[in-house]
PDB file of the backbone (N, CA, C, O) and the ligand in Angstrom, with CONECT records:
HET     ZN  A 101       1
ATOM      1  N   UNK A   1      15.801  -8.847   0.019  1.00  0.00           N
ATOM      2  CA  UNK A   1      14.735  -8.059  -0.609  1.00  0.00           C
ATOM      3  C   UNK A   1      15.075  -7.798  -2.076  1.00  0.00           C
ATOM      4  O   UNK A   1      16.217  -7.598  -2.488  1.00  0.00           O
ATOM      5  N   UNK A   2      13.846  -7.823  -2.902  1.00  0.00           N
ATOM      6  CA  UNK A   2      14.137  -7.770  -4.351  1.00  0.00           C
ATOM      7  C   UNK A   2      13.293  -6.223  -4.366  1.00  0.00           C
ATOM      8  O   UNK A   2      12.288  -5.950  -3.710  1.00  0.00           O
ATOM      9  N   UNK A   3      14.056  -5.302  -5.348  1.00  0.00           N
ATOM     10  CA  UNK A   3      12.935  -4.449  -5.740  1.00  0.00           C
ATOM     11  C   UNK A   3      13.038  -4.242  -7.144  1.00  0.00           C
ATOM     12  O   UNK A   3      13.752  -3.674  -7.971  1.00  0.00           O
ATOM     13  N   UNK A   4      11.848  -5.065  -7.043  1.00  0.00           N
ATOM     14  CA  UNK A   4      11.785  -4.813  -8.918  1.00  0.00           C
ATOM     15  C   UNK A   4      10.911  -3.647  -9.672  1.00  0.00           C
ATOM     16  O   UNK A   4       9.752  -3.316  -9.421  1.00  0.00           O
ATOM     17  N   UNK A   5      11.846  -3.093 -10.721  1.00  0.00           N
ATOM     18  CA  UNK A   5      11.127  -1.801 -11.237  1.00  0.00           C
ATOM     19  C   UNK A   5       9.686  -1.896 -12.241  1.00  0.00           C
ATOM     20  O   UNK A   5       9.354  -0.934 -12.933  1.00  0.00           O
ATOM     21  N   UNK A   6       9.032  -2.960 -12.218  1.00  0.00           N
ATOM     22  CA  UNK A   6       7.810  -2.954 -13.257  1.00  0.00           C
ATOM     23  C   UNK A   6       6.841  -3.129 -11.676  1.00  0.00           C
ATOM     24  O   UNK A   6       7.265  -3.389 -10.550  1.00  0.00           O
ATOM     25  N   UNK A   7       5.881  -2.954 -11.994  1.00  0.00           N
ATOM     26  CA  UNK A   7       4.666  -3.565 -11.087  1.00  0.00           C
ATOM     27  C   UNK A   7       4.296  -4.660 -11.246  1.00  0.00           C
ATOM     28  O   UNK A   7       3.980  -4.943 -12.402  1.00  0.00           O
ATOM     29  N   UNK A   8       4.170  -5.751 -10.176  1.00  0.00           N
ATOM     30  CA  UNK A   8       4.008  -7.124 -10.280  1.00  0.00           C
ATOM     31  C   UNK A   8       2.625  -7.254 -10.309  1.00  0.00           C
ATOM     32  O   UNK A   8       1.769  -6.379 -10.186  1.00  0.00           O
ATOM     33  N   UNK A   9       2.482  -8.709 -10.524  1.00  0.00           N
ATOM     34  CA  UNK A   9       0.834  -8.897 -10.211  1.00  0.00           C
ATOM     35  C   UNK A   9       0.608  -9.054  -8.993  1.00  0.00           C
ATOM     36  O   UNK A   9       1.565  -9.322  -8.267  1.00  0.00           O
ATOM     37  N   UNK A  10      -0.417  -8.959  -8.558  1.00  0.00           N
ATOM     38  CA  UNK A  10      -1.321  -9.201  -7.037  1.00  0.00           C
ATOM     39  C   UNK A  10      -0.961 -10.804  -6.737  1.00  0.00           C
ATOM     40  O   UNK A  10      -1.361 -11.786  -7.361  1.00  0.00           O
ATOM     41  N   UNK A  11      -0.016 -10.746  -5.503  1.00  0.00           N
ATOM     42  CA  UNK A  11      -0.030 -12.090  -4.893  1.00  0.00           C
ATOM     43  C   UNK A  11      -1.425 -12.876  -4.544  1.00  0.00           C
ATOM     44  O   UNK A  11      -1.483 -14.104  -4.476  1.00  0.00           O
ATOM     45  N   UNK A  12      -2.230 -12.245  -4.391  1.00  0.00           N
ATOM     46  CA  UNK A  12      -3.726 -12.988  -4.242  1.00  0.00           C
ATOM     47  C   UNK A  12      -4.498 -13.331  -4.218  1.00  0.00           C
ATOM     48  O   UNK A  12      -5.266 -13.918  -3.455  1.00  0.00           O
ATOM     49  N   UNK A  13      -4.369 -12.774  -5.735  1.00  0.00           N
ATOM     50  CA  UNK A  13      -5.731 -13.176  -6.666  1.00  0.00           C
ATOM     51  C   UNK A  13      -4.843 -12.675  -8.403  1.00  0.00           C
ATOM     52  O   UNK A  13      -5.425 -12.925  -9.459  1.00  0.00           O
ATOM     53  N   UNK A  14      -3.988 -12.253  -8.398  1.00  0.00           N
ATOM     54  CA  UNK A  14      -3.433 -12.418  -9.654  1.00  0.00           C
ATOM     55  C   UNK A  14      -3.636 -11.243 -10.500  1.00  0.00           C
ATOM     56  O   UNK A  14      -3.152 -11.036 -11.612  1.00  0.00           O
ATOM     57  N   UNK A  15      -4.516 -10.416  -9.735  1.00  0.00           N
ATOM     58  CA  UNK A  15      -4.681  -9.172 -10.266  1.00  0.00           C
ATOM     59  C   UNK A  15      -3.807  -8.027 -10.623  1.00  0.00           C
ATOM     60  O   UNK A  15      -2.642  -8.129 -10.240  1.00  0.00           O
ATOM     61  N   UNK A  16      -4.178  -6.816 -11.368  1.00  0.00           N
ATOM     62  CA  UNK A  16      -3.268  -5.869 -11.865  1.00  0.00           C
ATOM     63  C   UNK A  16      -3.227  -4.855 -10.889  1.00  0.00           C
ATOM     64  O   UNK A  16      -4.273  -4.467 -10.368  1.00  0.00           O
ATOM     65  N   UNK A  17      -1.807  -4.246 -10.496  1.00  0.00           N
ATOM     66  CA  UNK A  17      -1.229  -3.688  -9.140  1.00  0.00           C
ATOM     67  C   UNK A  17      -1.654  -2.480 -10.026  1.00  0.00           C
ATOM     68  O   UNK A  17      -1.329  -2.512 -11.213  1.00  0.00           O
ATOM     69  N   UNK A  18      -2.391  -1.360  -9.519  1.00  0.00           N
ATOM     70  CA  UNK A  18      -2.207   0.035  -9.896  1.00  0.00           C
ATOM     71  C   UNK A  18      -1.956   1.363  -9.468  1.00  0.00           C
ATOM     72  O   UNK A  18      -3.089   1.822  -9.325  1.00  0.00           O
ATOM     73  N   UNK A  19      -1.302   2.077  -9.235  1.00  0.00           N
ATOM     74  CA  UNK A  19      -1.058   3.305  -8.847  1.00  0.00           C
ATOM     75  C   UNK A  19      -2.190   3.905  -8.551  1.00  0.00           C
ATOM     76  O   UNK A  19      -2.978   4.300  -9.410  1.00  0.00           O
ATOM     77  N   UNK A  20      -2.459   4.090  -6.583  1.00  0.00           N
ATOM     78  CA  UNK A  20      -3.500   4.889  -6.093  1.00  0.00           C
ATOM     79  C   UNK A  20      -3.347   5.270  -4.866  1.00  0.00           C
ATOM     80  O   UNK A  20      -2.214   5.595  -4.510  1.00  0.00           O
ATOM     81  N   UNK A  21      -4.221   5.312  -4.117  1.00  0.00           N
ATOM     82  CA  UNK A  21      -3.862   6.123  -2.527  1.00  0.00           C
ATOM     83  C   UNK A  21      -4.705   4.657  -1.923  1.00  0.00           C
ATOM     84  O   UNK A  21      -5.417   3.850  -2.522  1.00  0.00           O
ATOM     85  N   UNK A  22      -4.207   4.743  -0.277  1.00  0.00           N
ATOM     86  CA  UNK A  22      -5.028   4.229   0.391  1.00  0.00           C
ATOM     87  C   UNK A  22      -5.090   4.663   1.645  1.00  0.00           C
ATOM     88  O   UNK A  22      -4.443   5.694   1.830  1.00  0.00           O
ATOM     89  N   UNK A  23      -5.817   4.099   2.857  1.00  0.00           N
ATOM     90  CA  UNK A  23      -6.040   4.635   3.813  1.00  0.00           C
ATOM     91  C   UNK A  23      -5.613   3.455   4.928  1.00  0.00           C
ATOM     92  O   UNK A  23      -6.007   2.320   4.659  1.00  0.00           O
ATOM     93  N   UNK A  24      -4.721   3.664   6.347  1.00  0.00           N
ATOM     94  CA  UNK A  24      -4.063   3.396   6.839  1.00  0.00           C
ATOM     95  C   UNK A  24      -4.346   3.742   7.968  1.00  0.00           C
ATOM     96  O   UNK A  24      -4.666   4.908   8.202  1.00  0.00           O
ATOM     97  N   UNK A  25      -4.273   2.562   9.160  1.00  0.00           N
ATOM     98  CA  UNK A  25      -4.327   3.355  10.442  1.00  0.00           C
ATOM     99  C   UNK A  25      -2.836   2.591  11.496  1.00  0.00           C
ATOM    100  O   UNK A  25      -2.408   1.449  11.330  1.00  0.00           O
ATOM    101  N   UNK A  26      -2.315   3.578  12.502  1.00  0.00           N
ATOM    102  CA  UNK A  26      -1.183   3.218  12.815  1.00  0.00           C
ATOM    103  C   UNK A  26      -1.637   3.320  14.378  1.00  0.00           C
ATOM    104  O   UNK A  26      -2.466   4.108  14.831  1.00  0.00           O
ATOM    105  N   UNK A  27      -0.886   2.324  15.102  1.00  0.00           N
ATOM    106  CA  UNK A  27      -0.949   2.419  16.746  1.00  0.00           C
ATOM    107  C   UNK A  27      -0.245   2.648  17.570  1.00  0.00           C
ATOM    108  O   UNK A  27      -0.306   1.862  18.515  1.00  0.00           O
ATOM    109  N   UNK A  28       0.495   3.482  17.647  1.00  0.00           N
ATOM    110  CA  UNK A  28       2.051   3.859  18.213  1.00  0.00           C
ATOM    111  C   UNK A  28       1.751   3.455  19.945  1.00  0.00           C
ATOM    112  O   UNK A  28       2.648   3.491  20.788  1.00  0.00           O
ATOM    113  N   UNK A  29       0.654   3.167  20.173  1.00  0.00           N
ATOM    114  CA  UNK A  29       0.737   2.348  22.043  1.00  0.00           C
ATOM    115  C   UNK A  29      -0.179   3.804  22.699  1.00  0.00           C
ATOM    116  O   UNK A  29      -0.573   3.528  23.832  1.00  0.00           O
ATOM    117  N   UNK A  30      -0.545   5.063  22.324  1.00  0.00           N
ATOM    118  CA  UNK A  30      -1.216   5.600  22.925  1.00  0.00           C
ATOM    119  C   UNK A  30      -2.412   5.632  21.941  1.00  0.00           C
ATOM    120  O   UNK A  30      -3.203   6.350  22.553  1.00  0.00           O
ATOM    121  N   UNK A  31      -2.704   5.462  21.379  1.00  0.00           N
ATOM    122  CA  UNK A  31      -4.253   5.866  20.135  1.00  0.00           C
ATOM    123  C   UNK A  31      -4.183   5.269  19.355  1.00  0.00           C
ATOM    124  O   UNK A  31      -3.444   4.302  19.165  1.00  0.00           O
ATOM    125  N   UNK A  32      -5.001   5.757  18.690  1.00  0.00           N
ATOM    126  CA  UNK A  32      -4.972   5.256  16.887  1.00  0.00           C
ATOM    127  C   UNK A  32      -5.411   6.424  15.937  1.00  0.00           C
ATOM    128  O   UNK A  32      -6.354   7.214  15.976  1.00  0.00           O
ATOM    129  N   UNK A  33      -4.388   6.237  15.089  1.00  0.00           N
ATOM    130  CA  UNK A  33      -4.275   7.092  14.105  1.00  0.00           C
ATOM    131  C   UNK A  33      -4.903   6.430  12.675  1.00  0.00           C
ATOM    132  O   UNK A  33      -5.015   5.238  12.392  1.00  0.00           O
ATOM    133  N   UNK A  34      -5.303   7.716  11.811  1.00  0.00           N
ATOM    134  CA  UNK A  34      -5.393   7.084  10.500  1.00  0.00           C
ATOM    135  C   UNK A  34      -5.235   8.432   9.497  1.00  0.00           C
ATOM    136  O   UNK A  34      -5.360   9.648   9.351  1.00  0.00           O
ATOM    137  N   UNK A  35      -4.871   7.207   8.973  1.00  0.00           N
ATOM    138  CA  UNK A  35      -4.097   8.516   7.547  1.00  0.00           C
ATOM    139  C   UNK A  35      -4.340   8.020   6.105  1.00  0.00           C
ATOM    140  O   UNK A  35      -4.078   6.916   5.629  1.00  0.00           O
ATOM    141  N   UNK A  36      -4.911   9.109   5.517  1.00  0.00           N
ATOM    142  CA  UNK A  36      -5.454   9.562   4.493  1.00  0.00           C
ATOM    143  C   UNK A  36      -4.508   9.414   3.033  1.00  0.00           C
ATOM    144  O   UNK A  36      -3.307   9.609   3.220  1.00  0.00           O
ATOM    145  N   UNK A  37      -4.805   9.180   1.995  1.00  0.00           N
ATOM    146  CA  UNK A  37      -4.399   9.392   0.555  1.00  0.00           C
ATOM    147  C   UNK A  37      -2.695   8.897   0.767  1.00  0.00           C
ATOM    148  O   UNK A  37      -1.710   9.633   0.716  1.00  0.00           O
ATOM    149  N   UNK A  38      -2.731   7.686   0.969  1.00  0.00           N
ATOM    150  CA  UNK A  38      -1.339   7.325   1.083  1.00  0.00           C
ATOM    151  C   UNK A  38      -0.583   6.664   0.319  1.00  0.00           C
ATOM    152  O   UNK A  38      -0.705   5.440   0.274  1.00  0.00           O
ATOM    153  N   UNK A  39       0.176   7.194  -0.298  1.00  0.00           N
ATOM    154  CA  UNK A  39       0.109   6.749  -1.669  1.00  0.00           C
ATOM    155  C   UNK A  39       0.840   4.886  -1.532  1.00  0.00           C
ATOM    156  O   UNK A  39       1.683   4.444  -0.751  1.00  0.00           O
ATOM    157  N   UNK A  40       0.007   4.141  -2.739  1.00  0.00           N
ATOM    158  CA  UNK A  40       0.151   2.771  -2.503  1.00  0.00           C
ATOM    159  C   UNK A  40      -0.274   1.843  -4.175  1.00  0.00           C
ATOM    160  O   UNK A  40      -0.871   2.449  -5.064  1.00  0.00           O
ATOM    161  N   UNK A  41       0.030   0.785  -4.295  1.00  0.00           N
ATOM    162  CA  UNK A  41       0.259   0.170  -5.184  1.00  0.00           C
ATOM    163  C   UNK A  41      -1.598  -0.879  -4.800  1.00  0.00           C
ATOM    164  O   UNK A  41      -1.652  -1.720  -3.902  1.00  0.00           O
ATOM    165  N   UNK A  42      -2.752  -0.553  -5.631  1.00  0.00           N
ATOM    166  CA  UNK A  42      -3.908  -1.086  -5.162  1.00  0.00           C
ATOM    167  C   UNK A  42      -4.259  -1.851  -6.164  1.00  0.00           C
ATOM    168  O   UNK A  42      -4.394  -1.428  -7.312  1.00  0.00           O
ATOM    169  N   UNK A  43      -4.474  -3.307  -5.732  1.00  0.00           N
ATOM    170  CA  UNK A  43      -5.059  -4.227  -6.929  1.00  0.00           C
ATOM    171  C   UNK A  43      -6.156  -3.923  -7.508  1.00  0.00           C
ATOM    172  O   UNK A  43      -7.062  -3.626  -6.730  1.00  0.00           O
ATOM    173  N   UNK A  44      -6.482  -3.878  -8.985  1.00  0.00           N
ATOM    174  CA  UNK A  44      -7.735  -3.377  -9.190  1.00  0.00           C
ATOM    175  C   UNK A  44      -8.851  -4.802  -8.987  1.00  0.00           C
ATOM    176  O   UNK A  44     -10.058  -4.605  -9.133  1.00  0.00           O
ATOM    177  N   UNK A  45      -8.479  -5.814  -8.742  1.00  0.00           N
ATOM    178  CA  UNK A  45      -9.407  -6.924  -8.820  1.00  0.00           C
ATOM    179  C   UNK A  45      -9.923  -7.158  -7.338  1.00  0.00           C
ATOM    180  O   UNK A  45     -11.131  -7.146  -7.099  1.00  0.00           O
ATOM    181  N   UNK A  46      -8.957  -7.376  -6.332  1.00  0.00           N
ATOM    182  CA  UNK A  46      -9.512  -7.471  -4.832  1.00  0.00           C
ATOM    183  C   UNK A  46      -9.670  -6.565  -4.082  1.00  0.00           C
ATOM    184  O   UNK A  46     -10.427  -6.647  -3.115  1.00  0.00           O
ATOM    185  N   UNK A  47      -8.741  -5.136  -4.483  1.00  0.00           N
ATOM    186  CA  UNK A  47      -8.672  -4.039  -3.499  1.00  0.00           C
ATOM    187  C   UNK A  47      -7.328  -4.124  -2.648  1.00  0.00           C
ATOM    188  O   UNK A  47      -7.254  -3.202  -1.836  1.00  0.00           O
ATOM    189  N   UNK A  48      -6.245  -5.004  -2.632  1.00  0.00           N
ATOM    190  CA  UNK A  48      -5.596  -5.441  -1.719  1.00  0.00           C
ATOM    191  C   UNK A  48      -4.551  -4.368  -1.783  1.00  0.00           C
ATOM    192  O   UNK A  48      -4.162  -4.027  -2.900  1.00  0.00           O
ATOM    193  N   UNK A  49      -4.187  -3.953  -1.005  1.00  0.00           N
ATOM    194  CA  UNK A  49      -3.164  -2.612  -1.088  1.00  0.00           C
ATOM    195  C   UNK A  49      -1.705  -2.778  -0.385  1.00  0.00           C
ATOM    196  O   UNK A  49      -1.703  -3.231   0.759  1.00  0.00           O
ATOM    197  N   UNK A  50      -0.342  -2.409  -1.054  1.00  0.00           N
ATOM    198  CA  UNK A  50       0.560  -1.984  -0.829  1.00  0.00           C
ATOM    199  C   UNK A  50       1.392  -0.882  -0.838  1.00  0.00           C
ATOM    200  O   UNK A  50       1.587  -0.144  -1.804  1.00  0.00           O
ATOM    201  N   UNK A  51       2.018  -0.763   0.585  1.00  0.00           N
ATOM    202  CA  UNK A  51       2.254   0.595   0.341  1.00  0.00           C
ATOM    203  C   UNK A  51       3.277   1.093   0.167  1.00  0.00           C
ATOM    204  O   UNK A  51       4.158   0.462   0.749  1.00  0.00           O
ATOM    205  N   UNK A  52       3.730   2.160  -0.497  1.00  0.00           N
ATOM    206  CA  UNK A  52       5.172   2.141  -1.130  1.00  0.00           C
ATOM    207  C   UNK A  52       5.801   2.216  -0.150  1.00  0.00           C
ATOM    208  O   UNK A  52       5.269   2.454   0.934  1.00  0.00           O
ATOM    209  N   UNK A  53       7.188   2.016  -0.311  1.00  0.00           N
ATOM    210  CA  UNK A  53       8.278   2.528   0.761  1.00  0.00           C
ATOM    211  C   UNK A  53       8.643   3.789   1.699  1.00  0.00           C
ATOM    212  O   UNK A  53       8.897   3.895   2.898  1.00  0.00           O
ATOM    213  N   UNK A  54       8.539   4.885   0.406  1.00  0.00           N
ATOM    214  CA  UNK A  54       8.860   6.173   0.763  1.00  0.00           C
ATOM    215  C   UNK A  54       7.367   6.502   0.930  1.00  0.00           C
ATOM    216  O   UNK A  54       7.095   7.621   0.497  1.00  0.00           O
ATOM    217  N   UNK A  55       6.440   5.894   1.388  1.00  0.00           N
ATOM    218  CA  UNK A  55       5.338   6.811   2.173  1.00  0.00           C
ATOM    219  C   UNK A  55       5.518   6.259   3.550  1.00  0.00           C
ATOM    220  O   UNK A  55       5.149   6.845   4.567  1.00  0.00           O
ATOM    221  N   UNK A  56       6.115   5.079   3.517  1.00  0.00           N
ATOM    222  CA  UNK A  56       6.404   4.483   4.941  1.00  0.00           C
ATOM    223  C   UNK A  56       7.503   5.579   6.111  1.00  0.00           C
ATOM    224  O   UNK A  56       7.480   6.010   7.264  1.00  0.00           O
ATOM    225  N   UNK A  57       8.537   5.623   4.657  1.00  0.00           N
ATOM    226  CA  UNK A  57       9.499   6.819   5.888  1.00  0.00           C
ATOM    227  C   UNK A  57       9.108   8.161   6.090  1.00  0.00           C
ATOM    228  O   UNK A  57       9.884   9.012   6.525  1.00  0.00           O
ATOM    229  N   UNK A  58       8.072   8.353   5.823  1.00  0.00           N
ATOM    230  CA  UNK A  58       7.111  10.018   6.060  1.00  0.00           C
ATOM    231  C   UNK A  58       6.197   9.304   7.249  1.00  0.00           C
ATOM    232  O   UNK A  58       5.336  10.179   7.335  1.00  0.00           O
ATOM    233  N   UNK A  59       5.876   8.478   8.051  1.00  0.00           N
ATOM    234  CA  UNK A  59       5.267   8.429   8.911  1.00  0.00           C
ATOM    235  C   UNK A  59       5.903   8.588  10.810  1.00  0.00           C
ATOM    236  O   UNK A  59       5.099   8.516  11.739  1.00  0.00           O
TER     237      UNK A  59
HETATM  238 ZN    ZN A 101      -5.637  -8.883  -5.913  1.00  0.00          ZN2+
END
C-alpha cells in the first residue's frame, strides 16, 4: 500500500478528487445499515467516492 499525501486524480475518468461526505450502507449479516456524512475523497466529474481510512475505523 502506497499512501500518498496530495490527492490523486480519479482512477475513472481522470477527474479532480475533492474533500466531501458521502453516504454508505454496511451489511453486517443481520440488516442493513446506512450512514450519513462520511467523510470521503468525491470526484467532482463522475461522483465516484472514496472513503478515507479513519472513517473506516469509526465503523
Ligand atoms: Zn471520476
Amino acid at each position: 500500500m502506497n499512501d500518498s499525501p496530495t490527492i490523486t486524480c480519479c482512477p475513472l475518468c481522470g477527474g479532480e478528487k475533492r474533500e466531501g461526505k458521502t453516504t454508505i450502507t454496511v451489511e453486517p449479516g443481520y440488516g442493513l445499515f446506512v450512514i450519513r456524512d462520511v467523510p470521503a475523497k468525491v470526484c467532482e466529474l463522475c461522483g465516484a467516492d472514496w472513503i478515507d481510512d479513519a472513517a473506516l475505523g469509526i465503523l
